[in-house]
N, CA, C and O atoms as a GROMACS GRO file, in nm:
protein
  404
    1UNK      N    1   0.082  -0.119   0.000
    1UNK     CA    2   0.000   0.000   0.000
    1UNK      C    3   0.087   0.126   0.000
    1UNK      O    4   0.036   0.208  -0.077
    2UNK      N    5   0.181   0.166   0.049
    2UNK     CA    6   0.273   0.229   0.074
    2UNK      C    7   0.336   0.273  -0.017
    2UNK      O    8   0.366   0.392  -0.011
    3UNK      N    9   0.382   0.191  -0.140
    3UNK     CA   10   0.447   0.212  -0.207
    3UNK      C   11   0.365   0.318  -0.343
    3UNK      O   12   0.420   0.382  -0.433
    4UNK      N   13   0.203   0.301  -0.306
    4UNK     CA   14   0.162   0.377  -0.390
    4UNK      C   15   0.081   0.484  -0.325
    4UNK      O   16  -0.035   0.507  -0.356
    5UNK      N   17   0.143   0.544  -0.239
    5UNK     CA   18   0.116   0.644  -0.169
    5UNK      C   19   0.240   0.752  -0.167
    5UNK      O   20   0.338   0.782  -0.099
    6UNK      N   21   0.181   0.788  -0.270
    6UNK     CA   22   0.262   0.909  -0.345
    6UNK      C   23   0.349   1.027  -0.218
    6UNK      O   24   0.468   1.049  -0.194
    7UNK      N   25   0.246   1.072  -0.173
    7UNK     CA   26   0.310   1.176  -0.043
    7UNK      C   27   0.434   1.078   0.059
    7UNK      O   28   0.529   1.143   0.104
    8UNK      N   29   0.430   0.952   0.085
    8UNK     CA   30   0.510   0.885   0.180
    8UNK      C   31   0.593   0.833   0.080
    8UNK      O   32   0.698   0.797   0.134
    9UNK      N   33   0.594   0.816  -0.029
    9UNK     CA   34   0.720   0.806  -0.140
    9UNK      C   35   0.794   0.941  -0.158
    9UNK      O   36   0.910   0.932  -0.200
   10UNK      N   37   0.743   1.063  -0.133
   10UNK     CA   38   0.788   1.189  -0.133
   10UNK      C   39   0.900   1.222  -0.013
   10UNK      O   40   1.012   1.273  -0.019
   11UNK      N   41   0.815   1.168   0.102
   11UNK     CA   42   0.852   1.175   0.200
   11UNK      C   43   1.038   1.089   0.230
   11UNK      O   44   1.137   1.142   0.279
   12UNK      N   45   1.022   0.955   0.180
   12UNK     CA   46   1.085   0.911   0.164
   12UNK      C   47   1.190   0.919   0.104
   12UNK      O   48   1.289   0.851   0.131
   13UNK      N   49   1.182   1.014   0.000
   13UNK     CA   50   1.271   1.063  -0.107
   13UNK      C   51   1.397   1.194  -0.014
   13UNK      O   52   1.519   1.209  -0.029
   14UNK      N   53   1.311   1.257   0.068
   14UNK     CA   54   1.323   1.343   0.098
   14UNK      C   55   1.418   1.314   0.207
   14UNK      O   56   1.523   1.375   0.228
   15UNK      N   57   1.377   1.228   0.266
   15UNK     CA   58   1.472   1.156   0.418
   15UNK      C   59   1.623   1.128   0.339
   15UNK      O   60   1.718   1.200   0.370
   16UNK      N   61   1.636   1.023   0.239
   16UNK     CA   62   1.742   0.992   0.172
   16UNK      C   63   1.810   1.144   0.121
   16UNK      O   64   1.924   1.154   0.165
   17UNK      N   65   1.774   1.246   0.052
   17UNK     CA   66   1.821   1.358   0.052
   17UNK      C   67   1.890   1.412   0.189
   17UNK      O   68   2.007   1.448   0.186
   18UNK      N   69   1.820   1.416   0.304
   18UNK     CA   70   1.855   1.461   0.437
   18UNK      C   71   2.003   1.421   0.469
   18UNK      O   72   2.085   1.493   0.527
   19UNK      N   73   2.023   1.309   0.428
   19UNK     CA   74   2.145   1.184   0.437
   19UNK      C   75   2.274   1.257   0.402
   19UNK      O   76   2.380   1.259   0.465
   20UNK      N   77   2.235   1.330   0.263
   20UNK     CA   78   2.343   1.374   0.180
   20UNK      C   79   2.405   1.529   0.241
   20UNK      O   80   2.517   1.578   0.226
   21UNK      N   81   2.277   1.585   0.319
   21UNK     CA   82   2.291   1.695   0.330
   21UNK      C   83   2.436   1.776   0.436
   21UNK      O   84   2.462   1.724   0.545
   22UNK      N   85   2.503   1.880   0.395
   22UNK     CA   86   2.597   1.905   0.472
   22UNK      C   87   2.540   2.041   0.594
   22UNK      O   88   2.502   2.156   0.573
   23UNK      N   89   2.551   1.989   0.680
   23UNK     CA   90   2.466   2.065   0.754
   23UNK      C   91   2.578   2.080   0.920
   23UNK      O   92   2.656   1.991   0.955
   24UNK      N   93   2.560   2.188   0.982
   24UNK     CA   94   2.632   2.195   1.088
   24UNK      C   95   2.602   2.070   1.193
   24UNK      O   96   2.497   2.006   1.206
   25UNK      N   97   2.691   2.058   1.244
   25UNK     CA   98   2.696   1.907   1.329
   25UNK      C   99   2.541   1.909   1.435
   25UNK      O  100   2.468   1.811   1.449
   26UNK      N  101   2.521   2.043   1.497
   26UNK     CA  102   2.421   2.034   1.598
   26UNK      C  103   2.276   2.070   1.537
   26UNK      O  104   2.182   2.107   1.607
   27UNK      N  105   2.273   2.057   1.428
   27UNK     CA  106   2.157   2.038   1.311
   27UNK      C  107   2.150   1.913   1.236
   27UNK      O  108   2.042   1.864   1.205
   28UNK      N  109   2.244   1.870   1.212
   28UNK     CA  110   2.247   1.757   1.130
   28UNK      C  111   2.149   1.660   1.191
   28UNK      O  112   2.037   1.637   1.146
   29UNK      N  113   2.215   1.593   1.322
   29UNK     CA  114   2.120   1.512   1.392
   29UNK      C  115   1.962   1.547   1.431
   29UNK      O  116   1.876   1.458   1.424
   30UNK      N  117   1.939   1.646   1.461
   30UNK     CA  118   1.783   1.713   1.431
   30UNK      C  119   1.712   1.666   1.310
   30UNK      O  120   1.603   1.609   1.316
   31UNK      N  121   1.776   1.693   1.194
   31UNK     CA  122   1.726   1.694   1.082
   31UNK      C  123   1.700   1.593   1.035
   31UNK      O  124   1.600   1.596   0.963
   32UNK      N  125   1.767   1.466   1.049
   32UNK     CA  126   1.745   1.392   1.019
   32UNK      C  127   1.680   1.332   1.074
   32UNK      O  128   1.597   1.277   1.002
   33UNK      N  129   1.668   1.304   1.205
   33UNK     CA  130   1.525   1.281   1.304
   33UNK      C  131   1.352   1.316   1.260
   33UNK      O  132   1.249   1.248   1.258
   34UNK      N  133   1.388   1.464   1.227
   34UNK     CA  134   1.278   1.513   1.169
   34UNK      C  135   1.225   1.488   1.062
   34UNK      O  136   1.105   1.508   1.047
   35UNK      N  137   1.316   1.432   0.947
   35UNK     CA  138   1.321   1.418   0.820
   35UNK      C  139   1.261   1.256   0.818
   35UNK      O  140   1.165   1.220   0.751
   36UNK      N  141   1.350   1.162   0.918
   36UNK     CA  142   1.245   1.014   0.889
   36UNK      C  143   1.085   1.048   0.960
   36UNK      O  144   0.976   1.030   0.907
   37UNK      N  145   1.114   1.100   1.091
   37UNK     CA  146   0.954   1.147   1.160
   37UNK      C  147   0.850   1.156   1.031
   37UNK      O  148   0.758   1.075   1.023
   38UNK      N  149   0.869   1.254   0.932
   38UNK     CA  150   0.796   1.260   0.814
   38UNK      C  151   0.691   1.126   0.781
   38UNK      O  152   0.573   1.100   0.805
   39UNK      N  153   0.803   1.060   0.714
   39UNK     CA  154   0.818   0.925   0.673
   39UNK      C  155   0.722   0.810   0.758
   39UNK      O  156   0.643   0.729   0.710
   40UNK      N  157   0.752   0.828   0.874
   40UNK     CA  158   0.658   0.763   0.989
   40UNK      C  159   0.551   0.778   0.976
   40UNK      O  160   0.465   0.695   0.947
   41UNK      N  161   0.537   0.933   1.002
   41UNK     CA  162   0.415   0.957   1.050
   41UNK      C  163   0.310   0.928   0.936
   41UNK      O  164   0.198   0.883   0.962
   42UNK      N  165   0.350   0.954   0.816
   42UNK     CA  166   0.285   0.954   0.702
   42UNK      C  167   0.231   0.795   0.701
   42UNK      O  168   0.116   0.756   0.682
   43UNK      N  169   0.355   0.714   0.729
   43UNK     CA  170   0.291   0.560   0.696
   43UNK      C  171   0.198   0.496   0.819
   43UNK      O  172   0.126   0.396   0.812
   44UNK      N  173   0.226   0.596   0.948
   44UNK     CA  174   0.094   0.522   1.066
   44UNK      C  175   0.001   0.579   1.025
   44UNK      O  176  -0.104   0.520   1.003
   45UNK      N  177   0.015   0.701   1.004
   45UNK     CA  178  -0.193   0.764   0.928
   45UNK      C  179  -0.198   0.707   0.903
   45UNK      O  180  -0.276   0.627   0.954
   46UNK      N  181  -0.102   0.662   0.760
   46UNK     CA  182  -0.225   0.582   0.665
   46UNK      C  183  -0.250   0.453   0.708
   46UNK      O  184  -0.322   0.389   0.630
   47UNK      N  185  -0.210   0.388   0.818
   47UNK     CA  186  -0.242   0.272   0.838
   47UNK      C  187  -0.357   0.309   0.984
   47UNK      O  188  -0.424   0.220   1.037
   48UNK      N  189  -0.358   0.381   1.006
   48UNK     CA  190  -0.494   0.395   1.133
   48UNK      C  191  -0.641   0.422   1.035
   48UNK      O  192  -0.642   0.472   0.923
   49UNK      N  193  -0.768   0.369   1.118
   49UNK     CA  194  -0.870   0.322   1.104
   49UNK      C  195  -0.986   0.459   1.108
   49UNK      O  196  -1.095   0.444   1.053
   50UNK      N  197  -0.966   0.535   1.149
   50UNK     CA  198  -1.025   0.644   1.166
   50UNK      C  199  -0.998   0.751   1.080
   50UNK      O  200  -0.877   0.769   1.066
   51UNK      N  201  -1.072   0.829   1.015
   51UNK     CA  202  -1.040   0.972   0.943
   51UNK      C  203  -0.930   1.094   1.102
   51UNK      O  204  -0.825   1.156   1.087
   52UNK      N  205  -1.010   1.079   1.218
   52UNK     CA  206  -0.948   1.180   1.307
   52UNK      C  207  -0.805   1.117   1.332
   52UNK      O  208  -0.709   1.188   1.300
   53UNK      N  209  -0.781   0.993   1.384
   53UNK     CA  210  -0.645   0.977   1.361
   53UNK      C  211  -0.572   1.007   1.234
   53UNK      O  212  -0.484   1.094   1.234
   54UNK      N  213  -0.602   0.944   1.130
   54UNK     CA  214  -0.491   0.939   1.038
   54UNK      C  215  -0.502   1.119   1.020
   54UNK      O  216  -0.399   1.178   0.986
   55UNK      N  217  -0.598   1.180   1.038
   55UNK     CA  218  -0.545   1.329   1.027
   55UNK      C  219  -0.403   1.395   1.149
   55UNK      O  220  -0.300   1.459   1.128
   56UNK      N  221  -0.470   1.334   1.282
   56UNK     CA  222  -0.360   1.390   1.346
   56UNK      C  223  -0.221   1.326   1.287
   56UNK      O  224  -0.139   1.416   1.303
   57UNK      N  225  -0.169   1.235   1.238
   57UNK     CA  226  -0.040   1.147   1.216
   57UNK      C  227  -0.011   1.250   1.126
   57UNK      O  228   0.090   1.314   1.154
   58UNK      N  229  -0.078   1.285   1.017
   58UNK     CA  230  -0.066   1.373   0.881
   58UNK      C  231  -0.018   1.498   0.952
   58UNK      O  232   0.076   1.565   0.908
   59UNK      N  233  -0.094   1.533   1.081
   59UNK     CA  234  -0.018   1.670   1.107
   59UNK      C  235   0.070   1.709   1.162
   59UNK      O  236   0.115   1.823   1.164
   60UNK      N  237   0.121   1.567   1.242
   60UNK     CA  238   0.288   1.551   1.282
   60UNK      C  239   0.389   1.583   1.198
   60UNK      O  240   0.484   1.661   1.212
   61UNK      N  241   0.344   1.488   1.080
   61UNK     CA  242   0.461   1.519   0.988
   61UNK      C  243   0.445   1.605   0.926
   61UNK      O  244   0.559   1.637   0.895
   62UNK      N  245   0.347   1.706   0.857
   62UNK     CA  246   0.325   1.857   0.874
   62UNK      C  247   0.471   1.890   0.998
   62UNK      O  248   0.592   1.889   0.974
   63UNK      N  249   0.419   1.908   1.091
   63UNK     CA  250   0.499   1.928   1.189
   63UNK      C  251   0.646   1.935   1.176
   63UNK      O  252   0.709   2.036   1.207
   64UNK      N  253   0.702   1.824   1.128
   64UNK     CA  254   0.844   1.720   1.120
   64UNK      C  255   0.869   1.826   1.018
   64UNK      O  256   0.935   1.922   1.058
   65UNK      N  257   0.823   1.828   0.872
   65UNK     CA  258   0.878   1.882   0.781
   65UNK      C  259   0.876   2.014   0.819
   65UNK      O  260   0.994   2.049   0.828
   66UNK      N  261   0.789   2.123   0.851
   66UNK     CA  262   0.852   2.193   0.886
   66UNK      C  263   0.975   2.276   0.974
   66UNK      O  264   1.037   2.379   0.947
   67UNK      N  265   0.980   2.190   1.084
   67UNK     CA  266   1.097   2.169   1.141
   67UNK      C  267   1.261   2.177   1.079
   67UNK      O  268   1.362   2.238   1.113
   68UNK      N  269   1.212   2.044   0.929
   68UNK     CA  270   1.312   2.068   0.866
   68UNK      C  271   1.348   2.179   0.778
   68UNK      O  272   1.464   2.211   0.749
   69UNK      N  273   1.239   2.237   0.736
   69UNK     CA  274   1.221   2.358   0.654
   69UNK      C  275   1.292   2.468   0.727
   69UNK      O  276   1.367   2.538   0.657
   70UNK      N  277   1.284   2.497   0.850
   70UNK     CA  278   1.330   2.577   0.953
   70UNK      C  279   1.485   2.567   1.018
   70UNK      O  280   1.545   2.653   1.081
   71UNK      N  281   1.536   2.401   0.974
   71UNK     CA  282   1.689   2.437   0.962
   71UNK      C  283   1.718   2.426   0.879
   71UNK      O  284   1.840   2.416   0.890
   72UNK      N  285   1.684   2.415   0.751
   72UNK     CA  286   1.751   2.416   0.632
   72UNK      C  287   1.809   2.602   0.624
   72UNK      O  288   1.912   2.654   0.580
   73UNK      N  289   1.677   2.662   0.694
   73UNK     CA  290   1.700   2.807   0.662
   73UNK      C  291   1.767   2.858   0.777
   73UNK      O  292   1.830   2.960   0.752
   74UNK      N  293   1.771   2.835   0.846
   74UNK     CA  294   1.922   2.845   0.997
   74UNK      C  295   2.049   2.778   0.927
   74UNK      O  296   2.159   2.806   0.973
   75UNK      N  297   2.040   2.694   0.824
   75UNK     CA  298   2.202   2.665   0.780
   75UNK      C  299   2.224   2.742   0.614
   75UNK      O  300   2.290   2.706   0.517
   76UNK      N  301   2.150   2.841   0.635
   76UNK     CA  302   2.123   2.939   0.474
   76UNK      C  303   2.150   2.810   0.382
   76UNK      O  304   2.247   2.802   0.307
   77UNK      N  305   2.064   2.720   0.396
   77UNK     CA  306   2.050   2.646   0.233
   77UNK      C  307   1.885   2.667   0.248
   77UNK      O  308   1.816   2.570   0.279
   78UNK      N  309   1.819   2.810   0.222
   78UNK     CA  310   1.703   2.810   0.149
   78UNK      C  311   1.698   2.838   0.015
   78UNK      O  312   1.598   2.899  -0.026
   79UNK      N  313   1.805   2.800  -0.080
   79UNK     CA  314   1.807   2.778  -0.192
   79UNK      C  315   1.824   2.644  -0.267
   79UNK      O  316   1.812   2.619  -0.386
   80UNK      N  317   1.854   2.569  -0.164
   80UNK     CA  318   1.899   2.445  -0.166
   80UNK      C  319   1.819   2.307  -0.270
   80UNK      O  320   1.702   2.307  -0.233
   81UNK      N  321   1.831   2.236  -0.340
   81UNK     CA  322   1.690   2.108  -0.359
   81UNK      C  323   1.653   2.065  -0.256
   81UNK      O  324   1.551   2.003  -0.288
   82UNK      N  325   1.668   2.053  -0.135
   82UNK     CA  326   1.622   2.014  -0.049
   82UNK      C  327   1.502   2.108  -0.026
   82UNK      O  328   1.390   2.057  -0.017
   83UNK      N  329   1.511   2.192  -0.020
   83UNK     CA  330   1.435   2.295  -0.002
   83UNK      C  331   1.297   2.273  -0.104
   83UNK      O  332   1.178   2.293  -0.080
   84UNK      N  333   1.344   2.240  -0.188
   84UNK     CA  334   1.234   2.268  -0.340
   84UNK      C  335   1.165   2.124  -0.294
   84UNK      O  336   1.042   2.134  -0.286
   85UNK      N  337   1.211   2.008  -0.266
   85UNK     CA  338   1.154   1.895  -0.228
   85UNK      C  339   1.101   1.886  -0.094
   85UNK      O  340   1.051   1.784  -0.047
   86UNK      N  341   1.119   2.036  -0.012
   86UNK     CA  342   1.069   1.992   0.109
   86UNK      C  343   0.923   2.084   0.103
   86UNK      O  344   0.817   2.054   0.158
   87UNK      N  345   0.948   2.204   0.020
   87UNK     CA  346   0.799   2.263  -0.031
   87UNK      C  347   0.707   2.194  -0.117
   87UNK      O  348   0.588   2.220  -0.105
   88UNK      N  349   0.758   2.082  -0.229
   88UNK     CA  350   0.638   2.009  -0.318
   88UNK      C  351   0.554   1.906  -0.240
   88UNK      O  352   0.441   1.864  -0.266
   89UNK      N  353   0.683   1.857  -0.075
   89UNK     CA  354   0.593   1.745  -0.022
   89UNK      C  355   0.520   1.791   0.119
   89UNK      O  356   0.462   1.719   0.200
   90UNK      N  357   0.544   1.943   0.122
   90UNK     CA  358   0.414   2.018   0.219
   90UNK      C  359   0.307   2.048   0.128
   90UNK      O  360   0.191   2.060   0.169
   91UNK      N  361   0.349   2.064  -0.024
   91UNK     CA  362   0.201   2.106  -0.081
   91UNK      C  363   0.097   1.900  -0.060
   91UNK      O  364  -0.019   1.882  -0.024
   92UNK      N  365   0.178   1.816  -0.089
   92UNK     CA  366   0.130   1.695  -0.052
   92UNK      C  367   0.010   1.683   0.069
   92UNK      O  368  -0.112   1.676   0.083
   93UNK      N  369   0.149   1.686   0.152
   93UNK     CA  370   0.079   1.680   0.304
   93UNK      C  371  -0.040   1.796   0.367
   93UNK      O  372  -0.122   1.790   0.459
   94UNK      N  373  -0.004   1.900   0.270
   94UNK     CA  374  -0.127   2.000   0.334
   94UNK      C  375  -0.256   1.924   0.299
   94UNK      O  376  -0.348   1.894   0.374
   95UNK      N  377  -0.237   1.896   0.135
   95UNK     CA  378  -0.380   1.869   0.084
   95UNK      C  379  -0.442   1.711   0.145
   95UNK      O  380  -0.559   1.693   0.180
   96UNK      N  381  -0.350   1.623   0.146
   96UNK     CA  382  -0.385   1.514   0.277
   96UNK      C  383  -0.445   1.549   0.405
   96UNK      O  384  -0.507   1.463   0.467
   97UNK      N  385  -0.435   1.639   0.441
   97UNK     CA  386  -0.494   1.717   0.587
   97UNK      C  387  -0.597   1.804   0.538
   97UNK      O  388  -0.670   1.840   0.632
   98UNK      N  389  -0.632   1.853   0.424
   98UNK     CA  390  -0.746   1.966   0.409
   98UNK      C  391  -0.814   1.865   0.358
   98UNK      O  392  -0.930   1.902   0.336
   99UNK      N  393  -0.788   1.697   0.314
   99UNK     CA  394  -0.908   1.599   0.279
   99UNK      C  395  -1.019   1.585   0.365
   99UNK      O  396  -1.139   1.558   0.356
  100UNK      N  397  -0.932   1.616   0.458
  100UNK     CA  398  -1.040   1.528   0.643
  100UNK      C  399  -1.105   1.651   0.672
  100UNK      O  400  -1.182   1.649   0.768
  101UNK      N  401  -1.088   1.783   0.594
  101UNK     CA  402  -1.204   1.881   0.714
  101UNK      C  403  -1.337   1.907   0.583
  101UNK      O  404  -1.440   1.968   0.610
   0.00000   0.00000   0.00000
């Protein structure tokens, strides 16, 4: 199921990017925390039974990614691809969360 769930393939994409990223040492480990969190959270929504859960899981990783969005731009790479891949998979995750209201 997972695998065709476009936003958690995004997500996923995005974590492996995190990997590559050169980032100050007391960010690095953040980021990448935040960056699988994504990834997680995206695949327990979609595996919970309820519309109100799988919304809250969706808004964790809402959450997560922005986080990462927020040190990418504390380590001035807001020009970065990371950057461009971390805005196409909030436009994802927003519209996954504006499904449920």
């Amino acid at each position: 199921m997972l695998k065709n769930f476009r936003t958690y393939q995004l997500a996923v994409n995005f974590y492996r990017q995190s990997l590559c990223q050169k980032l100050p040492s007391e960010l690095r480990s953040q980021f990448t925390r935040a960056a699988s969190s994504i990834a997680l959270n995206l695949a327990e929504g979609a595996g919970r039974r309820t519309n109100a859960d799988q919304k809250r899981f969706f808004q964790i990783a809402m959450g997560s990614l922005r986080e990462c969005q927020a040190i990418l731009d504390l380590a001035y790479l807001a020009e970065h691809p990371a950057k461009l891949t971390a805005d196409a998979l909030g436009a994802h995750i927003y519209k996954l969360i504006r499904s449920y209201q």
